[in-house]
C-alpha positions as CSV (number, residue, x, y, z in Angstrom):
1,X,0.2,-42.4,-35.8
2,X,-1.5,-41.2,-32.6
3,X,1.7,-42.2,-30.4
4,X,3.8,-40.0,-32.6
5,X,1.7,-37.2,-32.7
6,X,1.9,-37.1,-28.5
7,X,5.6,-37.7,-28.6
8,X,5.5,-34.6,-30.9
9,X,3.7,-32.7,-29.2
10,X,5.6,-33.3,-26.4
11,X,8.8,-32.6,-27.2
12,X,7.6,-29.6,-29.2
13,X,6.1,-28.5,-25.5
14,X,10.0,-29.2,-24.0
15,X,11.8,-27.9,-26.6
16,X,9.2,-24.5,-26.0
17,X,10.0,-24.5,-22.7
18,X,13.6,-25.0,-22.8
19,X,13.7,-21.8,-25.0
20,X,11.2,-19.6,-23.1
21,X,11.9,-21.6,-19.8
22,X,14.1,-18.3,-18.2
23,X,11.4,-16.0,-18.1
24,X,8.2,-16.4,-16.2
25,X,5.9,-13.9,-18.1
26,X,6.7,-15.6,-21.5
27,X,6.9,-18.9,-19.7
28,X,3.4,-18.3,-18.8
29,X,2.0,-16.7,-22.1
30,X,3.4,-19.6,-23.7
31,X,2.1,-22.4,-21.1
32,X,-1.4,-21.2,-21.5
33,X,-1.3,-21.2,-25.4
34,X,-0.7,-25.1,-25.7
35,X,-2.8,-26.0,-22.8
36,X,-6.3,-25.0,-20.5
37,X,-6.0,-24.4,-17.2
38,X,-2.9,-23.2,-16.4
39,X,-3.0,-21.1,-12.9
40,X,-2.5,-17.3,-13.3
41,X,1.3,-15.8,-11.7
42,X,1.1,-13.8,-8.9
43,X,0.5,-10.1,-9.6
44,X,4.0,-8.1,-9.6
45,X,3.0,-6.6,-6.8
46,X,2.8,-9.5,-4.6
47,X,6.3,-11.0,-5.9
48,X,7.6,-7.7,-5.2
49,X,6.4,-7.4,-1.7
50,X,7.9,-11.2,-1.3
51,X,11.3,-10.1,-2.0
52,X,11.7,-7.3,-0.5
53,X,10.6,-9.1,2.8
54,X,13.3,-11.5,2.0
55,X,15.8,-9.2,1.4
56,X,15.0,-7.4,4.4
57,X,15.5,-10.9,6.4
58,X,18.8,-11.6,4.8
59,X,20.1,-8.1,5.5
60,X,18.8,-8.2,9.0
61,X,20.7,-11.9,9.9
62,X,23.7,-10.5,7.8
63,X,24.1,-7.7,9.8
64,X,23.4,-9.4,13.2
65,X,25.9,-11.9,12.2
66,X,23.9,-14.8,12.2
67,X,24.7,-15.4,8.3
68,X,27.8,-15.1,6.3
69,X,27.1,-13.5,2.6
70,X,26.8,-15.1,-0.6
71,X,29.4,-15.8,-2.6
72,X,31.6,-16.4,0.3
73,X,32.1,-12.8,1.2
74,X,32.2,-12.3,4.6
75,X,29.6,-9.8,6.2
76,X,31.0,-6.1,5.4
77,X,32.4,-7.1,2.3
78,X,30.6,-5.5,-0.7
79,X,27.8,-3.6,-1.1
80,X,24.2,-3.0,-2.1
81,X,22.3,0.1,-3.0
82,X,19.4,-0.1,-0.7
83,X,16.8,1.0,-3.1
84,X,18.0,-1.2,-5.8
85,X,18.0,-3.9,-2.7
86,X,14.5,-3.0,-2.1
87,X,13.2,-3.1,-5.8
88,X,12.6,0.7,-5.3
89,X,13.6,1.2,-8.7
90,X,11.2,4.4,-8.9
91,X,13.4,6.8,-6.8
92,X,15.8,6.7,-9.3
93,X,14.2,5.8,-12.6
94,X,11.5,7.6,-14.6
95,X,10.7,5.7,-17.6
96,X,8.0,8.2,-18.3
97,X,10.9,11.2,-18.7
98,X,13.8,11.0,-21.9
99,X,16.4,10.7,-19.8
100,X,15.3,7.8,-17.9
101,X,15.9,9.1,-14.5
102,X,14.0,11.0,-11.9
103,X,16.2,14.3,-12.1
104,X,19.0,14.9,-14.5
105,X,21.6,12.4,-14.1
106,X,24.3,15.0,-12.2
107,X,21.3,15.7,-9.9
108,X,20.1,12.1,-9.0
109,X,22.5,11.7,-6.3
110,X,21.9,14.9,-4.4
111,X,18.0,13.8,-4.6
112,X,18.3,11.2,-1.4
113,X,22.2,12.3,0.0
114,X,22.9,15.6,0.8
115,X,25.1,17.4,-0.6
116,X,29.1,18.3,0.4
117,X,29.5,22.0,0.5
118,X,32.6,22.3,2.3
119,X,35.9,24.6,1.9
120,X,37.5,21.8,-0.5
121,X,35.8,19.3,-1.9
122,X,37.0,16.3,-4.1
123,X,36.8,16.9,-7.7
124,X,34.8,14.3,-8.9
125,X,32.3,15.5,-6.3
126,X,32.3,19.2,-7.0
127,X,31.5,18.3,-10.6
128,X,28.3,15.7,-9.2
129,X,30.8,12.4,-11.2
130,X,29.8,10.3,-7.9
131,X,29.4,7.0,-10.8
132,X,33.1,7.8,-11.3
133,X,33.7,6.5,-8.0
134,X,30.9,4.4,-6.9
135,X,28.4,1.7,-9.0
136,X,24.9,2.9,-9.0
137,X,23.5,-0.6,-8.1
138,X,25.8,-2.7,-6.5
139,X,29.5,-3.5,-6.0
140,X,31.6,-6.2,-4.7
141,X,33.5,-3.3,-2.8
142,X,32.4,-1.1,0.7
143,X,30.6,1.9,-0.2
144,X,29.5,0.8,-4.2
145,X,33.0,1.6,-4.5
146,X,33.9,0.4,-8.2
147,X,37.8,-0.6,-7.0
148,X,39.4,-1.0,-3.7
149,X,39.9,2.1,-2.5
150,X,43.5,2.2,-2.8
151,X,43.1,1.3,-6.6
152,X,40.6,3.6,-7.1
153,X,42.6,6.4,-5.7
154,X,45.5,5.5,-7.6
155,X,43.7,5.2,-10.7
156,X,43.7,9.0,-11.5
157,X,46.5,10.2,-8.3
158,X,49.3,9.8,-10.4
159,X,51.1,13.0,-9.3
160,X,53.9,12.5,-7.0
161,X,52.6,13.0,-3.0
162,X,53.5,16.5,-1.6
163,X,54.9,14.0,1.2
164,X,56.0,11.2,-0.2
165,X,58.2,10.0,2.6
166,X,54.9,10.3,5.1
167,X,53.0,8.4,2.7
168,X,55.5,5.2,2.0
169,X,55.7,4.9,5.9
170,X,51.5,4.7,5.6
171,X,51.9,1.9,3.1
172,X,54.3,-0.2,4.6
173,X,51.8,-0.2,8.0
174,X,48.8,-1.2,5.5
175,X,46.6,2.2,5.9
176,X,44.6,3.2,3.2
177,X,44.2,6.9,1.5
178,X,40.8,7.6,3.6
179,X,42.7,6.8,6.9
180,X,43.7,9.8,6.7
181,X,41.7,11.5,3.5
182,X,37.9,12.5,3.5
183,X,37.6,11.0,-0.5
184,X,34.6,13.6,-0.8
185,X,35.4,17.0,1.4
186,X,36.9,18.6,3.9
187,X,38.0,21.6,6.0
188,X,41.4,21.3,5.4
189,X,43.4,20.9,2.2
190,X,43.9,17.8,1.1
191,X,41.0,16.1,2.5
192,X,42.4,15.1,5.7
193,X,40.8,13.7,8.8
């Protein structure tokens, strides 16, 4: 009877931790319910700390060349929001406000990047609809772009161009819409360079 009861146990603890095995805090909680002893986690503080430092690392190598990035992007490819990077969560989020967010939601971009104020400026910029364009956190695009670019600009540019002969010539030597377009502002109309 003894025997059984242990195998029981046991496979009561496994099955327990297969279930709650993902995340460490209930991992924990439930660890030091069925047994004494079982050391404390680090506080968040220090785990924090941790990855940050490594992220920093892997950003410095990637940048220096030293490391390709994961996922078998090449360095350049994608993109990272460096406070979400960083774990700085707190210079965009508020959970202690309704809306969740430092400032109001059109506002929470012009907190940390200045704002265009230019003769024309893009629509979707005038208007502060940056998450139109660009992810908040990260992206497997340049600039937390959510498409290509060339996608993304043809995504709402449906209109005929003003010069469509100029611009079929672009496309057949492989340039993009912000060779030559600012996708945010500019002095000039149409955005250009």
């Amino acid at each position: 009877m003894v025997i059984y009861r242990g195998t029981f146990i046991f496979l009561l603890g496994l099955f327990l931790m297969c279930i709650f095995g993902c995340d460490p805090v209930v991992r924990h909680k439930v660890l030091t319910t069925i047994f004494d002893g079982v050391p404390s986690p680090p506080p968040p503080e220090q785990v924090c700390a941790e990855f940050a430092e490594k992220k920093v690392a892997e950003l410095r190598d990637e940048l220096s060349g030293k490391k390709v990035a994961d996922q078998g992007k090449k360095t350049g490819e994608g993109s990272e929001h460096p406070p979400y990077t960083e774990k700085r969560c707190d210079d965009c989020h508020n959970k202690t406000k309704e809306s969740g967010f430092v400032t109001a939601k059109e506002d929470l971009c012009d907190v940390c990047h200045a704002a265009f104020k230019d003769a024309y400026v893009h629509g979707p910029v005038a208007s502060k609809a940056c998450l139109f364009c660009h992810e908040p956190h990260n992206s497997n695009f340049p600039s937390l772009l959510k498409k290509n670019p060339a996608e993304l600009c043809a995504s709402c540019h449906l209109e005929k161009r003003s010069a469509s002969a100029l611009h079929d010539k672009v496309a057949l030597k492989k340039l993009g819409c912000t060779d030559c377009h600012d996708p945010h502002y500019g002095k000039v109309p149409y955005f250009l360079k």
